[in-house]
MARPA-463244 format. One record per residue (C-alpha): y, z, x; residue in three letters. Coordinates in steps of 0.5 Angstrom, whole numbers, plus 500, padded with zeros to 3 digits. Example, Ala and Ser with C-alpha at 12.3 -4.5 7.8 and 13.67 -1.06 7.14 Angstrom:
BEGIN
491516525ALA
498514527SER
This chain:
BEGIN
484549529UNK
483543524UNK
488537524UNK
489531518UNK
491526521UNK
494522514UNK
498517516UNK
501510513UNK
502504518UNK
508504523UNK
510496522UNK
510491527UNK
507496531UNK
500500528UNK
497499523UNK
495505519UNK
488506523UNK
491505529UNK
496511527UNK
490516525UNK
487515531UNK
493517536UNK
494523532UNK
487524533UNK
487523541UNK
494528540UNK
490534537UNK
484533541UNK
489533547UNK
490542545UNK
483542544UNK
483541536UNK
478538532UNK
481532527UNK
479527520UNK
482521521UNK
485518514UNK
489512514UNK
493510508UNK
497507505UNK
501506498UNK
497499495UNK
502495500UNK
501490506UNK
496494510UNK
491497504UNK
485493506UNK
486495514UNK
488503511UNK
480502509UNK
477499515UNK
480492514UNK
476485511UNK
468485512UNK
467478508UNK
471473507UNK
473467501UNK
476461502UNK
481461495UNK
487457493UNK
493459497UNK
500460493UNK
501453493UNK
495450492UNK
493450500UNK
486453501UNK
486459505UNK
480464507UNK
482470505UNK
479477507UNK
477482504UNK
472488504UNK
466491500UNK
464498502UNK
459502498UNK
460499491UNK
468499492UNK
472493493UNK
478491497UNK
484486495UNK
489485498UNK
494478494UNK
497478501UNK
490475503UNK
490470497UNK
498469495UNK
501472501UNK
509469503UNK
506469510UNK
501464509UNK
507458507UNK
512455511UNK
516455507UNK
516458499UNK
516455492UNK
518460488UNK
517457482UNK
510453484UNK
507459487UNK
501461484UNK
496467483UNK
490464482UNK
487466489UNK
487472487UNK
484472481UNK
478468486UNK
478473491UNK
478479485UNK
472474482UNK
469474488UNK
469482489UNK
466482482UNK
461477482UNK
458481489UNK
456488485UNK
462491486UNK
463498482UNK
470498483UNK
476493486UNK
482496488UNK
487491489UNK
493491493UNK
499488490UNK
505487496UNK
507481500UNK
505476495UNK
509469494UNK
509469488UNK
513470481UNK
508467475UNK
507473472UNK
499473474UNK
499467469UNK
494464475UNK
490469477UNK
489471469UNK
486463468UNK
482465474UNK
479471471UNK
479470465UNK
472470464UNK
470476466UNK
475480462UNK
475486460UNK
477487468UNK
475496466UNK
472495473UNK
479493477UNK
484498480UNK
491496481UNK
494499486UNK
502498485UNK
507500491UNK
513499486UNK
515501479UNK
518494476UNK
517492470UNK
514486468UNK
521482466UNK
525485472UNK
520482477UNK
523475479UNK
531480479UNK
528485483UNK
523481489UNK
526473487UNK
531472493UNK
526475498UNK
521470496UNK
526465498UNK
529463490UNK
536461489UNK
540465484UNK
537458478UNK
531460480UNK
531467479UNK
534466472UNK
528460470UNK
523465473UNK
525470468UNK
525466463UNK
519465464UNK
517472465UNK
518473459UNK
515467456UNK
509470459UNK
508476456UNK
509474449UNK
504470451UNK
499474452UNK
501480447UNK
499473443UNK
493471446UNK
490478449UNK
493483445UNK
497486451UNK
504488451UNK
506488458UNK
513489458UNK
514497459UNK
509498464UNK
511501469UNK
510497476UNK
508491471UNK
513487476UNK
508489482UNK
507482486UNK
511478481UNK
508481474UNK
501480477UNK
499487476UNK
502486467UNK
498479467UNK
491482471UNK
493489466UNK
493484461UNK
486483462UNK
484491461UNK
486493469UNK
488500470UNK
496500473UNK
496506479UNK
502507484UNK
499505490UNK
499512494UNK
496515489UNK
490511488UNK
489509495UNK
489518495UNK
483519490UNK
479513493UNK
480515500UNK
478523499UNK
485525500UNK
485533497UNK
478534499UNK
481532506UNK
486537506UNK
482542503UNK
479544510UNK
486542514UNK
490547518UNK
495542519UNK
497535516UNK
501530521UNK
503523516UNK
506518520UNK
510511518UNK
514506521UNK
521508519UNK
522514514UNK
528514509UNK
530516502UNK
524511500UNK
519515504UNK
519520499UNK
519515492UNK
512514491UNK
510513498UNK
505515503UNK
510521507UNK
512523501UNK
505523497UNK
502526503UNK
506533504UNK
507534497UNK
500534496UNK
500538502UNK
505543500UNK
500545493UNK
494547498UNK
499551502UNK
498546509UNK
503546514UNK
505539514UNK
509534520UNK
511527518UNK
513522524UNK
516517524UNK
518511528UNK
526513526UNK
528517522UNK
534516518UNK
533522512UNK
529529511UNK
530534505UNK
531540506UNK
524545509UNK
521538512UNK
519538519UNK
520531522UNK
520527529UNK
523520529UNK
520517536UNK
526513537UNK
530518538UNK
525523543UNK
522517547UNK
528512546UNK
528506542UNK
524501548UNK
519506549UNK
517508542UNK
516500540UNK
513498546UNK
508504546UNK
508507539UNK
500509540UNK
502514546UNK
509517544UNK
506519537UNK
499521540UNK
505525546UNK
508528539UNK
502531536UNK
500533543UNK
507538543UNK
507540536UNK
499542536UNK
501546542UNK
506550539UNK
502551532UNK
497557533UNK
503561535UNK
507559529UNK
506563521UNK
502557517UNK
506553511UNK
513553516UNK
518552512UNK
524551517UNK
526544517UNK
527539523UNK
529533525UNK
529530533UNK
């Protein structure tokens, strides 16, 4: 028997590839072989889903200060994560209306200018609401940018971005009002300068409008899962399954809107692999999902204290009892 392991990162306690290897050690626990395939849904943790940083770049920070910001090239496909470059964890404390995105327009120039094929960028935990206005200065000598992939974890318009993420990234509700105005400044300014209208692309917000601005320079907008999917090998993977355990930190209604659990067991679902989904508490599963919250099996302490062993214990049980089960179980359960 055959086990995918598929999971996300469980926040604050592994990150995607530490979870595919606790599920692998689960498998093997029942004598099952696995494929370990972290992913992610272009989020903070789709570089570590692909091996994590492999160089590194010193860039411009969000607010002016240089960083060295990692990243990772591997057979012709880049990495990028805007955390790495213009991430609200590299500030003390946020300017949201001098935060700017032109290291990350380094860091994807950087990837370009070393051969990459492909650069699949990241978008999530940026600091930033400039509509990518610095990371299209940065770039703008390489457009058009045919070879970069963005990797969007939200569906935001391009003028909703500041309404939707401003306050998170410390603006006041002034600020958020002057960063729309200003949003919608920007994409007139490049349906003038680059031919370009951003406003309706869906997940043009990502990163505070950095996707439309890098979208401006002829990147391609994606959701994130799907794309991290595709580059990942994620139906080839499941081709050969007989069941698929995804994993995240905490699964709820959102789980199911564009994300990693959900992408994975309706992809799982159209190749008729049986599927569990593992979270670290659990607080939503539709009808016909089997799901696990660790919280509620091990207790809170022990789930966050040893998450490794609790998911690798849980695959462990759930490979024991599958061999003696009927394939694609429709049977929900939640414990």
């Amino acid at each position: 028997m055959h086990l995918l392991a598929a999971p996300d990162k469980l926040r604050g306690t592994l990150t995607a590839a530490a979870a595919a290897r606790a599920i692998g050690a689960g498998a093997a626990r029942s004598g099952w072989t696995a494929t370990e395939l972290p992913l992610a849904d272009g989020g903070e943790g789709t570089l570590d889903a692909f091996g994590g940083a492999n160089r590194k770049t010193i860039v411009r920070g969000p607010l002016g200060e240089p960083v060295e910001a990692g990243w990772r090239l591997d057979r012709g496909l880049a990495v990028v994560e805007t955390a790495q470059a213009s991430g609200i964890a590299l500030v003390a404390r946020n300017d949201p209306v001098a935060a700017d995105t032109y290291g990350s327009g380094q860091l994807i120039a950087a990837a370009l200018d070393a051969g990459a094929g492909r650069v699949l960028v990241g978008v999530g935990g940026s600091a930033t609401t400039d509509g990518g206005a610095g990371a299209v200065r940065a770039l703008r000598s390489y457009a058009p940018l045919e070879r970069v992939e963005v990797a969007c974890d939200v569906t935001t318009l391009f003028a909703d971005a500041a309404r939707a993420f401003g306050p998170q990234k410390g603006a006041s509700p002034e600020q958020v009002q002057i960063l729309t105005e200003r949003l919608h400044e920007t994409a007139e300014r490049y349906r003038l300068d680059l031919g370009v209208d951003v406003r309706a692309l869906p997940g043009g917000g990502a990163a505070g409008g950095l996707a439309g601005g890098l979208a401006a320079l002829g990147a391609e907008l994606a959701g994130g899962f799907e794309l991290v999917a595709r580059h990942a090998g994620l139906d080839a993977a499941l081709a050969g399954a007989d069941l698929v355990v995804t994993a995240e930190g905490a699964i709820d209604e959102t789980s199911f809107a564009g994300k990693v659990v959900g992408g994975v067991l309706a992809r799982a679902a159209s190749f008729g692999v049986d599927a569990v989904a593992v979270g670290g508490a659990v607080s939503f599963a539709p009808a016909g999902v089997e799901v696990v919250s660790l919280v509620e099996r091990f207790g809170r302490e022990h789930a966050l204290a040893d998450a490794a062993g609790c998911l690798e214990a849980v695959v462990a049980d759930v490979t024991r009892t599958r061999e003696s089960r009927p394939r694609a179980d429709s049977r929900r359960r939640l414990r």
